[in-house]
MIDOSE-1310 file (N, C-alpha, C; in nm, 2 decimals, decimal comma, always signed):
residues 174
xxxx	-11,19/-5,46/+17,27/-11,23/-5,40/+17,14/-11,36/-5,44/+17,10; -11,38/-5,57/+17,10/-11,54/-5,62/+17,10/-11,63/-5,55/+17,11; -11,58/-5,53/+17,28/-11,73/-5,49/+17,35/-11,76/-5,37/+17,31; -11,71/-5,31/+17,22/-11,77/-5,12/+17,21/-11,87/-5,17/+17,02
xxxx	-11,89/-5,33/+17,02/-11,98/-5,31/+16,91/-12,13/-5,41/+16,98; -12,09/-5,42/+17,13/-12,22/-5,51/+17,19/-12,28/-5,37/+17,24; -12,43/-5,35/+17,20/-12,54/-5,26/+17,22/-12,58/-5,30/+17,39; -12,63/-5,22/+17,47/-12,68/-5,25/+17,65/-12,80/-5,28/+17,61
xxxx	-12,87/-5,23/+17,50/-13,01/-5,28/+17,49/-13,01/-5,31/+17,35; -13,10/-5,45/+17,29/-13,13/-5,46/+17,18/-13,26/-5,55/+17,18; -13,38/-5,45/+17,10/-13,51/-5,47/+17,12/-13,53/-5,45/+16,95; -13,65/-5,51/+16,95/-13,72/-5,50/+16,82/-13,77/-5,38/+16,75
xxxx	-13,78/-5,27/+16,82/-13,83/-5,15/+16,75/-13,84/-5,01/+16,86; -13,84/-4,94/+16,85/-13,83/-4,81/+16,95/-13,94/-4,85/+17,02; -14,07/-4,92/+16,99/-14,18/-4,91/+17,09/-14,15/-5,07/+17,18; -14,05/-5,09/+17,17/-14,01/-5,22/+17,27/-13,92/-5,14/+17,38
xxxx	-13,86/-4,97/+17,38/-13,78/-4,95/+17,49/-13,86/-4,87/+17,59; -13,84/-4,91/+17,76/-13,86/-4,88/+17,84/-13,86/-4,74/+17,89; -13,94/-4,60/+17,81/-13,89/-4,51/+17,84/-13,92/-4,45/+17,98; -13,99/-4,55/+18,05/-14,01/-4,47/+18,25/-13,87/-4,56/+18,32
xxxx	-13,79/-4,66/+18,23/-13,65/-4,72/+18,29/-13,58/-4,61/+18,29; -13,57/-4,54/+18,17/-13,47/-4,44/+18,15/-13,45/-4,35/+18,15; -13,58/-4,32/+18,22/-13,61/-4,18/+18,31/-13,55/-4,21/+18,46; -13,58/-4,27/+18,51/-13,54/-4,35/+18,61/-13,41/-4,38/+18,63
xxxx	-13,35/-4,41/+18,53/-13,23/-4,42/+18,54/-13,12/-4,31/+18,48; -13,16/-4,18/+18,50/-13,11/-4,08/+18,48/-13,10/-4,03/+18,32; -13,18/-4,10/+18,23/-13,12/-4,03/+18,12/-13,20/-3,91/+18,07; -13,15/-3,84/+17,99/-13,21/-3,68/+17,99/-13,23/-3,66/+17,87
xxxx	-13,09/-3,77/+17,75/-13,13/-3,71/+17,59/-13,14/-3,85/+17,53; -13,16/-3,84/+17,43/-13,15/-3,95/+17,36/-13,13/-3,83/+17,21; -13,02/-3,93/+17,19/-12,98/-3,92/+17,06/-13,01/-4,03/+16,96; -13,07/-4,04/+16,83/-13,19/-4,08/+16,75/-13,08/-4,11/+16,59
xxxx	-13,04/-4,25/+16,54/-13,07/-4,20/+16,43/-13,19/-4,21/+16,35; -13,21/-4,15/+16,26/-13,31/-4,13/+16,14/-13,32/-4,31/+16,04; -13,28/-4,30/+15,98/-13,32/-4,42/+15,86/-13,29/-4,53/+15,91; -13,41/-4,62/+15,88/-13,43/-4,79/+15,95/-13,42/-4,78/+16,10
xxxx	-13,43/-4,68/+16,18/-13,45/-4,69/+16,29/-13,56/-4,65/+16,36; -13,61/-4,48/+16,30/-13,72/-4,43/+16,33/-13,84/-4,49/+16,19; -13,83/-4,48/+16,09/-13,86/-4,48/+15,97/-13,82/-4,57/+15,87; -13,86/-4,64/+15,74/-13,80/-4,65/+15,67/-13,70/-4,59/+15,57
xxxx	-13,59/-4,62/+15,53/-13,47/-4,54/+15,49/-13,52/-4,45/+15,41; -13,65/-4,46/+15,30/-13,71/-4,37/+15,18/-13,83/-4,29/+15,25; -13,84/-4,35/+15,37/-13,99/-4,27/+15,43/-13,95/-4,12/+15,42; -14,01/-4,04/+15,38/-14,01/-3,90/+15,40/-14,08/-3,83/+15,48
xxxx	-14,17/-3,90/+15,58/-14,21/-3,84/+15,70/-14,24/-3,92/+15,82; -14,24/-3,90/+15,94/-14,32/-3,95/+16,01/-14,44/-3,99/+16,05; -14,44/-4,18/+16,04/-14,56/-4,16/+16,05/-14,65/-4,14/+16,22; -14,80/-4,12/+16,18/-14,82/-4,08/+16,38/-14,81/-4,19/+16,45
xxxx	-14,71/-4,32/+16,43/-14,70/-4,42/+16,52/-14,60/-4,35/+16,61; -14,45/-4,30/+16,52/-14,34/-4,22/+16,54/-14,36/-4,09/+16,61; -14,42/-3,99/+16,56/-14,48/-3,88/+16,61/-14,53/-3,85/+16,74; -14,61/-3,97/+16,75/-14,67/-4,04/+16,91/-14,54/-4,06/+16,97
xxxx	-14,47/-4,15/+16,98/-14,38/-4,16/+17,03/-14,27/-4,07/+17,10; -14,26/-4,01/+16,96/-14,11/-3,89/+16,96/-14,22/-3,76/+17,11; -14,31/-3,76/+17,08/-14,40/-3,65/+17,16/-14,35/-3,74/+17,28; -14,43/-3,84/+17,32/-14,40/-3,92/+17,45/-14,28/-3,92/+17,48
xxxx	-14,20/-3,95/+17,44/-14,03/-3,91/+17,48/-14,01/-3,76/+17,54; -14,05/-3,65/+17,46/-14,03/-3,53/+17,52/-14,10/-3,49/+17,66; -14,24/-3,53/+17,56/-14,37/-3,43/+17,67/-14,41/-3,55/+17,80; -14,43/-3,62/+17,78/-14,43/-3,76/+17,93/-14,33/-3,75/+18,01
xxxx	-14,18/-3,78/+17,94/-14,10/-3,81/+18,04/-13,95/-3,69/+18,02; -13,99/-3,67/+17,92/-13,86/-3,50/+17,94/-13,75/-3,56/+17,92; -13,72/-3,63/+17,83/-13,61/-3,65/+17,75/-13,61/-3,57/+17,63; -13,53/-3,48/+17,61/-13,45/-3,45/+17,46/-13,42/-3,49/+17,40
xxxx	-13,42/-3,48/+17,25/-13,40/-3,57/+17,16/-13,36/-3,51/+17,04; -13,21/-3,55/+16,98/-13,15/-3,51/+16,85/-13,12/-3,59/+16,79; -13,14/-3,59/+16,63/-13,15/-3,70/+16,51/-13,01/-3,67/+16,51; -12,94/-3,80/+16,46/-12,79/-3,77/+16,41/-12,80/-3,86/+16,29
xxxx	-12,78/-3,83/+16,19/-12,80/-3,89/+16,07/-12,69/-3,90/+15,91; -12,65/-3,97/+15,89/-12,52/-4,03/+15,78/-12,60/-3,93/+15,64; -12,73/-3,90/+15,67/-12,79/-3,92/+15,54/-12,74/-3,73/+15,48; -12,81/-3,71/+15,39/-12,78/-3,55/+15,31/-12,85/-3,51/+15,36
xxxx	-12,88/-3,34/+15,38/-12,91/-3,25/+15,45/-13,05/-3,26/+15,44; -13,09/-3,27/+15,32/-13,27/-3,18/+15,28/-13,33/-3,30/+15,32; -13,29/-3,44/+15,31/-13,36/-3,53/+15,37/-13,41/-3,57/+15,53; -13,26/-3,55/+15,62/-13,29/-3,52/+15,77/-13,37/-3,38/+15,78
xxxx	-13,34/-3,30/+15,71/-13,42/-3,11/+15,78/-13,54/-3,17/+15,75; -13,59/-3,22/+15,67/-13,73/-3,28/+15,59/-13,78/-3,32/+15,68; -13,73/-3,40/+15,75/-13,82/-3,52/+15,82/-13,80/-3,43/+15,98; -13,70/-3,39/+16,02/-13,66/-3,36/+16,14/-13,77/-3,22/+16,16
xxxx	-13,75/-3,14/+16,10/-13,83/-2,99/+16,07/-13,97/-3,01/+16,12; -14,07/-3,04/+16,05/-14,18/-3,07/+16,11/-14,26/-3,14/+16,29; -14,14/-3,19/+16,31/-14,14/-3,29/+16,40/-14,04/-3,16/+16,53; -14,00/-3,01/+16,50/-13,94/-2,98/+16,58/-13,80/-3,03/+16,66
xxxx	-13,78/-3,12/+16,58/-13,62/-3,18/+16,66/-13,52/-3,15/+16,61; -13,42/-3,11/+16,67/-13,31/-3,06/+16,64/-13,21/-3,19/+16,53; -13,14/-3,17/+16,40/-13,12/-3,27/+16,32/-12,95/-3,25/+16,31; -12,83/-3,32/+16,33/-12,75/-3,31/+16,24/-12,73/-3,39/+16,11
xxxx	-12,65/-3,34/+16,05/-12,69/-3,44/+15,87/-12,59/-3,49/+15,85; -12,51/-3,59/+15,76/-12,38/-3,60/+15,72/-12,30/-3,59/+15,81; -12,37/-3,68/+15,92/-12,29/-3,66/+16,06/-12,14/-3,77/+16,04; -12,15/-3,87/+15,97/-11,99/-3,94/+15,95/-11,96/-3,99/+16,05
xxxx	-12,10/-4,08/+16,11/-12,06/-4,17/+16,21/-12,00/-4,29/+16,20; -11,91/-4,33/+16,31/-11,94/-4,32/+16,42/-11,80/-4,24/+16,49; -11,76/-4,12/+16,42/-11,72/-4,05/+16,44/-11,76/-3,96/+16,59; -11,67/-3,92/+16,69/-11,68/-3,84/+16,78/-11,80/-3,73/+16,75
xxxx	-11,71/-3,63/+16,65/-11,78/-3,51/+16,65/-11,90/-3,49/+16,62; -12,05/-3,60/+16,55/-12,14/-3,54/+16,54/-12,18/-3,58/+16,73; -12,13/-3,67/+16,74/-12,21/-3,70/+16,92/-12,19/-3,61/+16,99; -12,03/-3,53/+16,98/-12,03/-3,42/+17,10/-12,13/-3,32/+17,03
xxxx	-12,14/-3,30/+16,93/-12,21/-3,16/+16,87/-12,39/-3,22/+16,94; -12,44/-3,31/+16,93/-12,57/-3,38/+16,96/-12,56/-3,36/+17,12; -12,50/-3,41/+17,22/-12,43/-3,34/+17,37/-12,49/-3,24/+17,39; -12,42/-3,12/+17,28/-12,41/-2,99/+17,33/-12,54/-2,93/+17,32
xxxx	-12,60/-2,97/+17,15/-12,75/-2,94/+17,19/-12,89/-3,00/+17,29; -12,80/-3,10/+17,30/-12,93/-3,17/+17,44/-12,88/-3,11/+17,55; -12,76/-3,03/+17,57/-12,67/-3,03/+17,74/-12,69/-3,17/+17,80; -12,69/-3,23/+17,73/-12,66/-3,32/+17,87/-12,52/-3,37/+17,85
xxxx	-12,43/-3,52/+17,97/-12,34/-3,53/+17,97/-12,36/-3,67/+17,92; -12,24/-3,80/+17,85/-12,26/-3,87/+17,79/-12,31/-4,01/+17,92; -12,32/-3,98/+18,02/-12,37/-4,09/+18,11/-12,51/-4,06/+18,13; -12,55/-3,92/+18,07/-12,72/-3,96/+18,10/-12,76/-3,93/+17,93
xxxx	-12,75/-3,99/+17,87/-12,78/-3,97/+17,73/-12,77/-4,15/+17,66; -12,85/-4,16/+17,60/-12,89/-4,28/+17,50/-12,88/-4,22/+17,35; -12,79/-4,31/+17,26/-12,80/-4,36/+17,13/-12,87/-4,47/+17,09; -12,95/-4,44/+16,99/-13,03/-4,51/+16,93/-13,04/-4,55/+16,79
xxxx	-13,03/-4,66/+16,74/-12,97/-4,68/+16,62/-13,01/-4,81/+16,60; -13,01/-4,83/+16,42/-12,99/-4,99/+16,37/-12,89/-5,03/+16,34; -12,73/-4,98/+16,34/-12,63/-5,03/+16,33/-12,53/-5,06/+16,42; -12,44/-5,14/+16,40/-12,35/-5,16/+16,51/-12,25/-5,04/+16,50
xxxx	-12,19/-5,07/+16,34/-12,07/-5,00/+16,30/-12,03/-4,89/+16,32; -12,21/-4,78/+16,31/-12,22/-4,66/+16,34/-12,27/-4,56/+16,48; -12,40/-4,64/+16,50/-12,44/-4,61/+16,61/-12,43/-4,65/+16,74; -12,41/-4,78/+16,72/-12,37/-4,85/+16,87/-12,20/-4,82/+16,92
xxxx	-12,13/-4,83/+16,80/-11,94/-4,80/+16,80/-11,94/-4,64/+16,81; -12,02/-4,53/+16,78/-12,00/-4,45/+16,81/-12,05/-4,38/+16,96; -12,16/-4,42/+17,00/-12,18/-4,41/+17,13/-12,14/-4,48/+17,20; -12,12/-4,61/+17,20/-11,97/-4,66/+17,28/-11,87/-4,59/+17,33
xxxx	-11,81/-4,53/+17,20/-11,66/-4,44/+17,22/-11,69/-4,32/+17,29; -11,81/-4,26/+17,30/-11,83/-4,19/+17,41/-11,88/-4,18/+17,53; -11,88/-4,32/+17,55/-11,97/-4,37/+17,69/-12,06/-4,38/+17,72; -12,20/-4,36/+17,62/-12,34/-4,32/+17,66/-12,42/-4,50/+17,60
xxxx	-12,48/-4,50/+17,65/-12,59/-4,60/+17,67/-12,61/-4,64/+17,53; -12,64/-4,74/+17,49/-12,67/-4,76/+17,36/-12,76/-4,89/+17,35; -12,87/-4,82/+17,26/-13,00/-4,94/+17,21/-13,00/-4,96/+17,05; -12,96/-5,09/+17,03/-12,98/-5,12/+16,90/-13,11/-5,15/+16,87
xxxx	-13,17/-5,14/+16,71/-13,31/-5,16/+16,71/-13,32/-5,24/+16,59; -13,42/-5,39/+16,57/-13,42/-5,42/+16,45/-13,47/-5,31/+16,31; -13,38/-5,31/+16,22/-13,40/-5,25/+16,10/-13,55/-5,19/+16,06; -13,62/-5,05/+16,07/-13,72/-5,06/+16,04/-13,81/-5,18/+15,91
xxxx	-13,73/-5,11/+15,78/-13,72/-5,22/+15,68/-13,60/-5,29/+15,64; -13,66/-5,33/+15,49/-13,52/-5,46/+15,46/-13,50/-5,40/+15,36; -13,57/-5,32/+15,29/-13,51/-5,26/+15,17/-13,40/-5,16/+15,25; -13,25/-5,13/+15,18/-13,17/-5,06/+15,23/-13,11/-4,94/+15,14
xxxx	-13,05/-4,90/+15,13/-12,91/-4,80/+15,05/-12,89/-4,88/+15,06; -12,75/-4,92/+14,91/-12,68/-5,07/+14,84/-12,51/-5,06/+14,94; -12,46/-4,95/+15,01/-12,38/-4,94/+15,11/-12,40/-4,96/+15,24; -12,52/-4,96/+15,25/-12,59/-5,07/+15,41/-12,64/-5,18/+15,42
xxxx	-12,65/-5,19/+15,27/-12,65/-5,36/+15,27/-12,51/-5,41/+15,30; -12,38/-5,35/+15,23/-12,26/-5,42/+15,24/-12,22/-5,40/+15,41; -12,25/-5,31/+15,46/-12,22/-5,33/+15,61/-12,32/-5,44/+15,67; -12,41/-5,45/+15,62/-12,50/-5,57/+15,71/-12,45/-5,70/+15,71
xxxx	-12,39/-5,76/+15,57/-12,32/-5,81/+15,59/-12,19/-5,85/+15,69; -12,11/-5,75/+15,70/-12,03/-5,73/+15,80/-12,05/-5,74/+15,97; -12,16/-5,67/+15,92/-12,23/-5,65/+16,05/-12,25/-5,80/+16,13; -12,34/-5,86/+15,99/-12,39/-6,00/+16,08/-12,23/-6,12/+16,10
xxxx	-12,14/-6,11/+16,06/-12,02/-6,18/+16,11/-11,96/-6,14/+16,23; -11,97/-5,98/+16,26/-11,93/-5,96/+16,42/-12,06/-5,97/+16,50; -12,19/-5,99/+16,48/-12,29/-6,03/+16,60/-12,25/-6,22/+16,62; -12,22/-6,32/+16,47/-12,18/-6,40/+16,51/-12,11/-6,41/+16,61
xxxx	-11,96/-6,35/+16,56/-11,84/-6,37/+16,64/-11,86/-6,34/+16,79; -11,95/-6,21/+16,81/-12,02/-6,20/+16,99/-12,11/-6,28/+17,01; -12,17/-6,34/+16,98/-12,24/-6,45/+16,99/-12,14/-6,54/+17,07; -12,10/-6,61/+16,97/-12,04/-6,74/+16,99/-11,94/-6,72/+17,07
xxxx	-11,85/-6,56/+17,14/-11,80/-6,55/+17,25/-11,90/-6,52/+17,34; -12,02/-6,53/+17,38/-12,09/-6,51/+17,45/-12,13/-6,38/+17,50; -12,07/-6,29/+17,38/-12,05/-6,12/+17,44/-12,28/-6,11/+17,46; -12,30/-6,12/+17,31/-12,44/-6,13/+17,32/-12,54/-6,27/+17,35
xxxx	-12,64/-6,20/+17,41/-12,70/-6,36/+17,43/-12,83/-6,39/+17,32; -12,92/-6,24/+17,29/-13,00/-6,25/+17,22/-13,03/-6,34/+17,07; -13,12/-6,37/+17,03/-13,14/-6,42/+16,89/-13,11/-6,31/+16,80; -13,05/-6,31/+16,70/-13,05/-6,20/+16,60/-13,17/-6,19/+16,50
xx	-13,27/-6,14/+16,50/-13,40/-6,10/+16,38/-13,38/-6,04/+16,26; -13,30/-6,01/+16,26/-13,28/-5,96/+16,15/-13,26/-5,97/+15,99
C-alpha cells in the first residue's frame, strides 16, 4: 500500500529530468500537472524557461504532453491554450478517470507514459494506480492554496514514514 505513494523519480524541478532517458526508455506521453509543478500556483502563464522546455519535450524528443489539473477550468484553458496542449480541468485526482481520459488523448498505453507532479496524494497515487512512471518534483513555490497546504502536511508524515522504512532514500527539500 505504501509503495503506490513512493515516486520512480524525485528531482528538484522539471529541468532536473532526463528527457533522452525517457525517450529511450520508451516513453511517448507525459502527463503534466499544472500548479507548483510547471509554474507557480497563481502564475497565469508560462514563463519562456517552461515554454522552452514544454517545446523540447514535444519537438526534440516526441513526447506528448497533457496537463491534468485539480484546478477550475478558465485557469488550466488559460495557461494550457496558448502553449497548444491539450488540458483537463477539475480532473479529481488521483482518481482513475482523468488519467485514462489523458491516455486517450496522448494514445499512448500506461507503460510508456510519465506523470508528473508535486504531490504524492494526487499525482504520484494516481499514476501509480495506473501503472505509469511517476516523477515527483520539488514544489515550484511555497506560497500554496490553504487546502495544499493541509495536504503538505500530511504529505510530509508519509515521506517520513518511507523514509524511515527505507521505501525512499532521498533528502526531502521541501
Amino acid at each position: 500500500m505504501l509503495k503506490r505513494f513512493v515516486p520512480d523519480l524525485y528531482v528538484k524541478s522539471i529541468y532536473h529530468i532526463d528527457l533522452a532517458a525517457l525517450k529511450k526508455a520508451g516513453i511517448k506521453g507525459l502527463i503534466t500537472d499544472l500548479d507548483n509543478t510547471l509554474v507557480a500556483w497563481n502564475a497565469m502563464q508560462a514563463t519562456p524557461k517552461v515554454t522552452k522546455w514544454l517545446e523540447e519535450v514535444r519537438e526534440k524528443y516526441g513526447i506528448r504532453v497533457v496537463i491534468v489539473s485539480n484546478n477550475r477550468a478558465a485557469r488550466v484553458e488559460d495557461f494550457a491554450r496558448p502553449l497548444g496542449i491539450p488540458a483537463i480541468y477539475n480532473a479529481r485526482k488521483p482518481r482513475n478517470a482523468p488519467f485514462i481520459r489523458a491516455l486517450s488523448i496522448l494514445g499512448t498505453r500506461p507503460e510508456e507514459t510519465v506523470v508528473l507532479g508535486d504531490q504524492i496524494f494526487t499525482d504520484v497515487l494516481g499514476g501509480k494506480r495506473m501503472g505509469m512512471y511517476t516523477i515527483l518534483v520539488v514544489p515550484v513555490a511555497t506560497k500554496e492554496w490553504i487546502g495544499t497546504k493541509i495536504l503538505r502536511m500530511a504529505e510530509r508524515l508519509v515521506l517520513n514514514m518511507l523514509r524511515r522504512r527505507g521505501l525512499i532514500t532521498w533528502e526531502d527539500v521541501r
